[in-house]
C-alpha positions as CSV (number, residue, x, y, z in Angstrom):
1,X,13.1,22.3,-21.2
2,X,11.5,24.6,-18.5
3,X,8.3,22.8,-18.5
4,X,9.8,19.4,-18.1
5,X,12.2,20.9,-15.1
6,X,8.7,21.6,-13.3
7,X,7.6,18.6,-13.7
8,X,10.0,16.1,-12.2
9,X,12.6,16.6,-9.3
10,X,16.2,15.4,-9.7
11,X,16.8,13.0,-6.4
12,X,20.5,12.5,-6.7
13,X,21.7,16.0,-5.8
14,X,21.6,17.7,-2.4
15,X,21.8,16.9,1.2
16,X,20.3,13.7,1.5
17,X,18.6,14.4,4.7
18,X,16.5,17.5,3.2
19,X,15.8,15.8,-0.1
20,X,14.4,12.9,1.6
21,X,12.5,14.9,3.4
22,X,11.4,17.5,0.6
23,X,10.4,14.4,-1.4
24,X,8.9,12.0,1.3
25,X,6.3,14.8,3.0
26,X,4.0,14.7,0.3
27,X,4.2,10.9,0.1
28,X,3.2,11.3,4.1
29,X,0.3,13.4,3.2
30,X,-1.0,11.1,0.6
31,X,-0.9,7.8,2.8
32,X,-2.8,10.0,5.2
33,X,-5.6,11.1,3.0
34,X,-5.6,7.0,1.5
35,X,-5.6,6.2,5.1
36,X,-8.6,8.3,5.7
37,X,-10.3,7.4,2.4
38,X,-10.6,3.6,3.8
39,X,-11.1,4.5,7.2
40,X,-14.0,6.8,6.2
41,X,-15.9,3.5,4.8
42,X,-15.5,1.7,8.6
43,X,-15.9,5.1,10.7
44,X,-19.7,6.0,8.9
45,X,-20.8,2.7,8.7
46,X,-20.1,1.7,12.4
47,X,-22.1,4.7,13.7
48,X,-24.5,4.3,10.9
49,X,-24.7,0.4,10.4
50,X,-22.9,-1.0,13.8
51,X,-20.7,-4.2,14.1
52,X,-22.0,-6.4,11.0
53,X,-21.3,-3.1,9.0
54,X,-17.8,-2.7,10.2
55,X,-16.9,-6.4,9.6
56,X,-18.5,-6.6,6.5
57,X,-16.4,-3.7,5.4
58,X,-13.2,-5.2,6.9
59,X,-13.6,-8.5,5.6
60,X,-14.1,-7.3,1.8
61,X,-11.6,-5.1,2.5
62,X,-8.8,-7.6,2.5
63,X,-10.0,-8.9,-0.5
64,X,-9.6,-5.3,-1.9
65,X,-6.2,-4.8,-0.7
66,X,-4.9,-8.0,-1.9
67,X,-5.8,-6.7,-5.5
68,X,-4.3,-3.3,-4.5
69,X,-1.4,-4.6,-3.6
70,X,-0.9,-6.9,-6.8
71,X,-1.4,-3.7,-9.1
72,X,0.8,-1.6,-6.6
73,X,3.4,-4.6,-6.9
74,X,3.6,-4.5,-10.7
75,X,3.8,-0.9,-10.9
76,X,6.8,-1.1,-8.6
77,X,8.7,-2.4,-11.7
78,X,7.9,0.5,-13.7
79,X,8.7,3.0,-11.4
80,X,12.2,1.4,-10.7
81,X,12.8,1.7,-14.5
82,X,11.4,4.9,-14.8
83,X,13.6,6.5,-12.0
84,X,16.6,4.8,-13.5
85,X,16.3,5.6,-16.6
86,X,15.5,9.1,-15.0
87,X,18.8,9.0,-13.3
88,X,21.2,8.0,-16.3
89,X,19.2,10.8,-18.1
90,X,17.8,8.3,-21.1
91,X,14.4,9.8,-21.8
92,X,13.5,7.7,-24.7
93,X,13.4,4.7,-23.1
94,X,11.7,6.2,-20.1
95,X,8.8,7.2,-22.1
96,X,8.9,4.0,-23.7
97,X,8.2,2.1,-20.5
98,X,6.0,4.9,-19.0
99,X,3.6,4.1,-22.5
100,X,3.9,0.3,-22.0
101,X,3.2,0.4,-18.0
102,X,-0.1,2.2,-18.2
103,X,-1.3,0.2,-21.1
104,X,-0.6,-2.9,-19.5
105,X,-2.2,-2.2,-16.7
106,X,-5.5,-1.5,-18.2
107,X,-5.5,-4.7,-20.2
108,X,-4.8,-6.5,-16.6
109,X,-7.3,-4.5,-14.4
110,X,-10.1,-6.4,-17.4
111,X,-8.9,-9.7,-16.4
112,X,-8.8,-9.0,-12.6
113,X,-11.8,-7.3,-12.6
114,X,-13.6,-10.5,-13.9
115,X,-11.7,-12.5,-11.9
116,X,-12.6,-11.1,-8.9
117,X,-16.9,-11.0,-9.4
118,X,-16.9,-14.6,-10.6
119,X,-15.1,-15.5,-7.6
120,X,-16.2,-13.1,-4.8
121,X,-18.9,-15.1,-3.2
122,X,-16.4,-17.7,-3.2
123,X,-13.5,-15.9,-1.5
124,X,-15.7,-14.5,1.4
125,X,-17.0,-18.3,2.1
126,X,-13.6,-19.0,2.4
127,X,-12.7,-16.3,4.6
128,X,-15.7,-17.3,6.8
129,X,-17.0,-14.0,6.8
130,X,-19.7,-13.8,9.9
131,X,-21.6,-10.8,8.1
132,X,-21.6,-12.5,4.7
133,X,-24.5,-10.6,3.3
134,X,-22.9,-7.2,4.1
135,X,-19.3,-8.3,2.8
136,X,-21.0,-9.2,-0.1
137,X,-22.6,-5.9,-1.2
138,X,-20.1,-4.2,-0.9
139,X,-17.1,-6.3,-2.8
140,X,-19.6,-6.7,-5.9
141,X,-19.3,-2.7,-6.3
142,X,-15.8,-2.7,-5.3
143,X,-15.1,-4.7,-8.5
144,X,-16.0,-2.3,-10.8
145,X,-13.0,0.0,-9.5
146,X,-10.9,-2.4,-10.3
147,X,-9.7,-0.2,-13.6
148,X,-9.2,2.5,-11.6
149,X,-6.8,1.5,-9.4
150,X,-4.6,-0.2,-12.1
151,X,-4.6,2.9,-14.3
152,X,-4.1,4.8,-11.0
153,X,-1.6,3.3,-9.9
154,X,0.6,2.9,-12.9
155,X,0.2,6.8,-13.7
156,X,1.6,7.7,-9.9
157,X,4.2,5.3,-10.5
158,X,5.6,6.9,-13.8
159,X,4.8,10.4,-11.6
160,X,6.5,9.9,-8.8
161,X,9.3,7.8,-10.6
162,X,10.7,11.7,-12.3
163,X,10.4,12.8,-8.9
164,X,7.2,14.2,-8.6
165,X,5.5,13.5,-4.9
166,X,3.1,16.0,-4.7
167,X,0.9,15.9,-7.7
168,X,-0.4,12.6,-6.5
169,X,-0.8,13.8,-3.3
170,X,-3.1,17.0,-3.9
171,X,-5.1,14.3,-6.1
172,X,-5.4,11.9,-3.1
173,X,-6.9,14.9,-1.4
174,X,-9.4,15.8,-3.2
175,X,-10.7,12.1,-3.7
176,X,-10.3,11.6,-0.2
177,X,-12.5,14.3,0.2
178,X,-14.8,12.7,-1.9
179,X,-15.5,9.8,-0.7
180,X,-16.0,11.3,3.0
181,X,-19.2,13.7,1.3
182,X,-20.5,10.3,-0.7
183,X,-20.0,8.1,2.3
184,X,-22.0,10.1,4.8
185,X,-24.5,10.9,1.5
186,X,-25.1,7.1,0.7
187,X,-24.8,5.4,3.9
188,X,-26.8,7.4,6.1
189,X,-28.5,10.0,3.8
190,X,-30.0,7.6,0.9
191,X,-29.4,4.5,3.6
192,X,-27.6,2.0,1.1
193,X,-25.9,0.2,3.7
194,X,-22.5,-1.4,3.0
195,X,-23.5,-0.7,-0.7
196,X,-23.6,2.8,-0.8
197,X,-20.3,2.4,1.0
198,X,-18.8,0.6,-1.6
199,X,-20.1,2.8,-4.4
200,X,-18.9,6.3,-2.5
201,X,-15.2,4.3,-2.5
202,X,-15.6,3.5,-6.5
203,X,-16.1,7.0,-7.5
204,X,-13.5,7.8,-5.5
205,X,-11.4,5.8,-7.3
206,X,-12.8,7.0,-10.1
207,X,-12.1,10.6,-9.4
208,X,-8.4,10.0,-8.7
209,X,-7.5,8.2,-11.7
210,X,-9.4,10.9,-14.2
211,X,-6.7,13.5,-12.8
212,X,-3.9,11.8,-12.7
213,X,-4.6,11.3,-16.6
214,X,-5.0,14.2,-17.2
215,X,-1.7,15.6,-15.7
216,X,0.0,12.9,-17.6
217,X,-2.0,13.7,-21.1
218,X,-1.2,17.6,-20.3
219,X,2.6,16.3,-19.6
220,X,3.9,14.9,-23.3
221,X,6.9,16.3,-22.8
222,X,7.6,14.1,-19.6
223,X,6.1,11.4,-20.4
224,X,5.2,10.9,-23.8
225,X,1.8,9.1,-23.3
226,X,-1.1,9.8,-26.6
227,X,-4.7,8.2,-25.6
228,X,-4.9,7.8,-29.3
229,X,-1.3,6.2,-30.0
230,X,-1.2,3.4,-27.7
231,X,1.8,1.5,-27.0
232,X,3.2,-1.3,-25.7
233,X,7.0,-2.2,-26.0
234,X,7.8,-5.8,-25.2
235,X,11.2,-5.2,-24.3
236,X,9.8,-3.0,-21.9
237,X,7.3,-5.2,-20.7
238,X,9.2,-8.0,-19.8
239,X,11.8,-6.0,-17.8
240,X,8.0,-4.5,-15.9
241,X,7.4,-7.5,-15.3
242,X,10.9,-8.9,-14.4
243,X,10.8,-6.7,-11.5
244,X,7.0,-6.3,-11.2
245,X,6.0,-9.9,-10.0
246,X,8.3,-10.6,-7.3
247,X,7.0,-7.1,-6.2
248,X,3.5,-8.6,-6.8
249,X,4.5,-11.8,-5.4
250,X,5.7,-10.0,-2.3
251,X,2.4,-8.2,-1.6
252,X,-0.3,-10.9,-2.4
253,X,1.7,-13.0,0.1
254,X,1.3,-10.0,2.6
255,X,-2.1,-9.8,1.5
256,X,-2.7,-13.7,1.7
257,X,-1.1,-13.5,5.3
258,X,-3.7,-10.8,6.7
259,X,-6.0,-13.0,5.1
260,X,-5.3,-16.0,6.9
261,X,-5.3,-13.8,10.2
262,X,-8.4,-12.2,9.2
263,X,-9.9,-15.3,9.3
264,X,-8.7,-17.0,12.6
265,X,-9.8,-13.8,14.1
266,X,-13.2,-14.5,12.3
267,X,-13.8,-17.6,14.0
268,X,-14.6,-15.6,17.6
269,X,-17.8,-13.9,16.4
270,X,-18.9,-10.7,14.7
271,X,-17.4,-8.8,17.6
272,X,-14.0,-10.1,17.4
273,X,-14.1,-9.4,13.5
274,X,-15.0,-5.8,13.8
275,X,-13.0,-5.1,16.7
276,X,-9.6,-6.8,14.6
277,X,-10.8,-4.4,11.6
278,X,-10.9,-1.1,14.0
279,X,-7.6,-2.5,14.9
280,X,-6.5,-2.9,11.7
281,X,-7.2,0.7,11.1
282,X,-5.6,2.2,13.7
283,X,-2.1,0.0,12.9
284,X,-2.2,0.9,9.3
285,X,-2.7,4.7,10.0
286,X,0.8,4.3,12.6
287,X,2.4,2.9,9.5
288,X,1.9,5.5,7.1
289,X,4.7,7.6,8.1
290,X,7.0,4.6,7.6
291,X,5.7,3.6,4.4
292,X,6.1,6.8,3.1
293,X,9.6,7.2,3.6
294,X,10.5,3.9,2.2
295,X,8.7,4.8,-0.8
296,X,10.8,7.9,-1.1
297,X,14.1,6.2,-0.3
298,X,13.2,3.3,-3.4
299,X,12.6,6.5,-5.4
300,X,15.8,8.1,-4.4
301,X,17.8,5.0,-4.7
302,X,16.7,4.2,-7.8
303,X,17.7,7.6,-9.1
304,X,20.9,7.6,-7.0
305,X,22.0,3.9,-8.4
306,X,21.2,4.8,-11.9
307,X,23.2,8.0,-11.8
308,X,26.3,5.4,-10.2
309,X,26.7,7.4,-7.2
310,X,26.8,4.6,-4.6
311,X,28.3,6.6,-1.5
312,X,24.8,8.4,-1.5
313,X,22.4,5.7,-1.5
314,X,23.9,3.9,1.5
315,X,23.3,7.5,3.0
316,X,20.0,7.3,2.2
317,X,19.3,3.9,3.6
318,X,21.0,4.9,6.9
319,X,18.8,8.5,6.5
320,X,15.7,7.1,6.4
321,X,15.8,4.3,9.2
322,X,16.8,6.5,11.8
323,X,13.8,8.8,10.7
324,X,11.2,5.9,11.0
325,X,12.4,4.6,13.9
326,X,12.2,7.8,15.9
327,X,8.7,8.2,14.5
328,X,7.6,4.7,15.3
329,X,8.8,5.2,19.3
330,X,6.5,8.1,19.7
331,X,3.6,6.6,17.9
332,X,4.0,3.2,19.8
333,X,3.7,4.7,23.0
334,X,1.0,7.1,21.8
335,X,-1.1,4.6,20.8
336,X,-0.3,2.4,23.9
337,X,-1.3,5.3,26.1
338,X,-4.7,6.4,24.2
339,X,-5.7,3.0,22.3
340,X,-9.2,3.3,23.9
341,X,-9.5,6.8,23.1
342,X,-8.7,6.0,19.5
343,X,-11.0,2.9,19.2
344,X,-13.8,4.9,20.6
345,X,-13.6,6.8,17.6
346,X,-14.8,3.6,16.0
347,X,-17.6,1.7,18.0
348,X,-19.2,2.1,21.0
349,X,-19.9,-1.3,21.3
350,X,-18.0,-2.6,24.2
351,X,-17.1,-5.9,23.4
352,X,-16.1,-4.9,19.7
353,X,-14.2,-2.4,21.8
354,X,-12.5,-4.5,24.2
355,X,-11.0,-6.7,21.4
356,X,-9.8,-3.8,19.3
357,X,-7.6,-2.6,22.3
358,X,-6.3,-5.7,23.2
359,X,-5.0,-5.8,19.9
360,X,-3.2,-2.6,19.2
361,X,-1.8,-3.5,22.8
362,X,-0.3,-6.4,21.3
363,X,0.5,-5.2,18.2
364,X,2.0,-1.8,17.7
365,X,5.2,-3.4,19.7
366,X,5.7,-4.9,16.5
367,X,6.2,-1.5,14.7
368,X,9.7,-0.9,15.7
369,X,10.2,-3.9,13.1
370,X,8.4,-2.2,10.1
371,X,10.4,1.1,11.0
372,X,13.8,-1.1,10.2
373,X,12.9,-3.9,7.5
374,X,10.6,-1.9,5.5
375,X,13.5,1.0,5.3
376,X,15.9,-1.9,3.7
377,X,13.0,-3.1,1.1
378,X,12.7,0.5,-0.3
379,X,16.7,0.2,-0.7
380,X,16.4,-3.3,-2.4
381,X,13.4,-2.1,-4.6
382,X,15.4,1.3,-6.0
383,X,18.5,-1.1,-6.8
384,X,15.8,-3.4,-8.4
385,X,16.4,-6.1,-6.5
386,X,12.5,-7.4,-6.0
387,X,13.7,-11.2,-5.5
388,X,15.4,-9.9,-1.9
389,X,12.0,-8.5,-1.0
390,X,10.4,-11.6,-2.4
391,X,12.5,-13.7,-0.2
392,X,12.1,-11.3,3.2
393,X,8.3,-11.1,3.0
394,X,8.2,-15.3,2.2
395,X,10.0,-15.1,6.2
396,X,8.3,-12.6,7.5
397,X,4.6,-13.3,6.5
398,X,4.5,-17.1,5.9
399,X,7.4,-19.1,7.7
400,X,6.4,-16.7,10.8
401,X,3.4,-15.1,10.7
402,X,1.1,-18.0,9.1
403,X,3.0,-20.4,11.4
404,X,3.1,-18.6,14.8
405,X,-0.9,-17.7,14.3
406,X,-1.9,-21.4,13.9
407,X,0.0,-22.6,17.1
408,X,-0.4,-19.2,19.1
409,X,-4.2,-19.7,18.2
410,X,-4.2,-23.4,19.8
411,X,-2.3,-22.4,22.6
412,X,-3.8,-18.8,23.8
413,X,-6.7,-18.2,21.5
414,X,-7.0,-14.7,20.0
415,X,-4.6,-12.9,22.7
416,X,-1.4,-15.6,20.3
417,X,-2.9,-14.5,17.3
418,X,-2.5,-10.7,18.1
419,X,1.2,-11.8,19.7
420,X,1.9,-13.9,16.2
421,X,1.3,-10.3,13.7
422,X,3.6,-8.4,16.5
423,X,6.9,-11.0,16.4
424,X,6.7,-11.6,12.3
425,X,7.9,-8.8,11.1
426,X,11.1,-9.4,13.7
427,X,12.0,-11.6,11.2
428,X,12.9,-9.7,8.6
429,X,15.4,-7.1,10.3
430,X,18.4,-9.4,10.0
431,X,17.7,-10.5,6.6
432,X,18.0,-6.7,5.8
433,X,21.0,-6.3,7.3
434,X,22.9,-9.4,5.2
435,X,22.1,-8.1,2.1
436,X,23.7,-4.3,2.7
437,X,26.1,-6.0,4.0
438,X,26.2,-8.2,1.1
439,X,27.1,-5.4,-1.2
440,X,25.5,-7.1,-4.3
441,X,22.9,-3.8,-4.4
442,X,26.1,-1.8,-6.1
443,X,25.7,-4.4,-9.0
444,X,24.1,-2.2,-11.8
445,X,20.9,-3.0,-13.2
446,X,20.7,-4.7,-16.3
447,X,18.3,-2.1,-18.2
């Protein structure tokens, strides 16, 4: 039982405070390094490539994300199961639905993978991609990862659902890491253009979910997972997927939403596209932080709620917001005091410049939002409640978001569509608050 001890990290005992904080840091690390593996692609090929480079990247980008976000979705149902089950201490069925998540997944990363080359021409064209050819070469390789971040994500899922925050993070290193030496070795060493920046990103991948396989392989006891006894449970697999696709769901419309910005933005020129894409960047790297600790508080709850200890997970709720929202206050006005300092990191190109400052200007108001609502979907998530984040991210990134950039675009061009991303997520903050108040979260998970 020693082995097994070292491997996962019990989440319902302790001062709340410290365990969130114990657990969450490695989770901060790890969005770091992810943030630095994508950035890596934009940073080499603006100096290396310039403007059409950087919004190539950007625009295939969000095509990649949207498919992240779907497998990162579905796994959310397995790790809510697998920290339950964790919690009310019934390993069986944990390893049951640890087996059936990661074998899943790699029967749906074949489907999406061909889904996404036959249609990938299509989906830039719709986008309106200004540097088409460059978008192009590098989604085709991006396909082939596809497997890789299915697998990948489904194995960090079962990881982190027994508690375990830091394995995936010292594996995020070292792929991060990777794909910093290939980039600068394809791109400007063998000059493969946006290519050789999509390949550096695939063995990335690559290298990321190799390790976390073999941890789980070496880790039997845990999780119970035989390359050459594959299983698949359909009990389990529908109750994945019960609380997988509104997870899913949730995400691709987030995804969709960008998507939709990312092309209004398009519509002003190669400039405005990059410079909304060092933007991007720069936003997502502020949100890390945030993300990270409603990640650990879904873990935590999930733990907490299947272990019926109530008192604590409304602790942890109230924990973890006060945390992100003191981190989001320094970073906003950081980031309002040194945007041009950060872009120039980017581009020298003034007018990609000039457009990538107006928008973090705009936008990183907006993350005082993301430092509340995102807080109360990591609650929902660990009491398994996907249909409230369903319902909060349907407000937040289509009744507002969509809306308010297609009349903010009419009215005051690209300055309302920046304004449109920064009231959106506004939206969601109250809806939060009904449903803690609500108390229908104490309602135990049917498992």
């Amino acid at each position: 039982m020693k082995g097994v001890e070292e491997k996962t990290f019990d989440l319902t005992i302790g001062r709340v405070r410290q365990t969130l904080i114990q657990y969450a840091l490695p989770l901060v690390v790890m969005n770091l390094m992810q943030s630095l593996y994508s950035m890596a692609d934009l940073l080499i090929s603006g100096h290396f490539i310039g403007s059409r480079g950087i919004s190539g990247i950007n625009n295939s980008s969000q095509v990649m994300l949207l498919v992240t976000q779907i497998a990162i979705g579905l796994s959310q149902g397995g790790n809510i199961l697998i920290g339950q089950f964790f919690g009310a201490r019934e390993e069986e069925a944990r390893k049951e639905t640890t087996n059936t998540l990661f074998y899943s997944f790699m029967i749906l990363s074949l489907a999406t993978a061909i889904l996404l080359r036959t249609f990938a021409s299509s989906m830039l064209m719709a986008l309106g991609a200004p540097a088409y050819g460059e978008s192009l070469a590098y989604l085709r390789i991006c396909t082939i990862g596809t497997m890789f971040i299915f697998g990948y994500n489904a194995l960090v899922a079962a990881v982190r659902g027994v508690g375990d925050s830091r394995r995936p993070m010292l594996i995020i290193i070292i792929s991060t890491c990777a794909n910093i030496v290939l980039d600068i070795l394809f791109v400007d060493g063998l000059k493969m253009g946006t290519a050789g920046a999509g390949l550096a990103t695939v063995i990335a991948q690559g290298i990321s979910f190799v390790l976390i396989l073999v941890h789980v392989l070496r880790s039997r006891d845990v999780f119970g997972i035989c390359i050459r006894h594959p299983q698949i449970h359909l009990k389990r697999f529908a109750r994945i997927l019960a609380l997988g696709i509104p997870c899913a769901i949730q995400m691709s419309l987030a995804g969709l939403s960008w998507l939709t910005v990312t092309r209004y933005i398009n519509h002003y020129g190669v400039a405005a596209s990059a410079g909304g894409g060092v933007a991007a960047k720069i936003k997502d790297f502020c949100l890390l932080f945030t993300l990270a600790i409603s990640s650990a508080t879904s873990t935590m709850v999930a733990q907490t709620l299947g272990a019926d200890k109530y008192s604590r997970a409304k602790e942890i709720l109230y924990e973890a917001m006060k945390i992100t929202m003191l981190a989001s206050v320094v970073l906003i006005v950081a980031v309002e005091a040194g945007a041009p300092l950060l872009v120039r990191l980017f581009t020298r190109e003034a007018d990609v410049a000039a457009v990538a400052v107006q928008n973090l200007r705009i936008e990183m108001i907006g993350q005082i939002f993301y430092a509340i609502f995102m807080i109360y979907h990591g609650f929902a998530l660990g009491a398994g409640h996907t249909w409230f984040v369903l319902l909060s991210s349907f407000v937040n990134c289509i009744l507002v978001r969509v809306v308010l950039v297609i009349l903010l675009d009419q009215a005051m061009g690209l300055t309302g569509v920046f304004l449109a991303c920064m009231i959106a997520p506004a939206s969601s903050v109250p809806i939060g608050i009904c449903y803690v108040k609500s108390g229908i979260w104490r309602k135990k998970l049917n498992l």
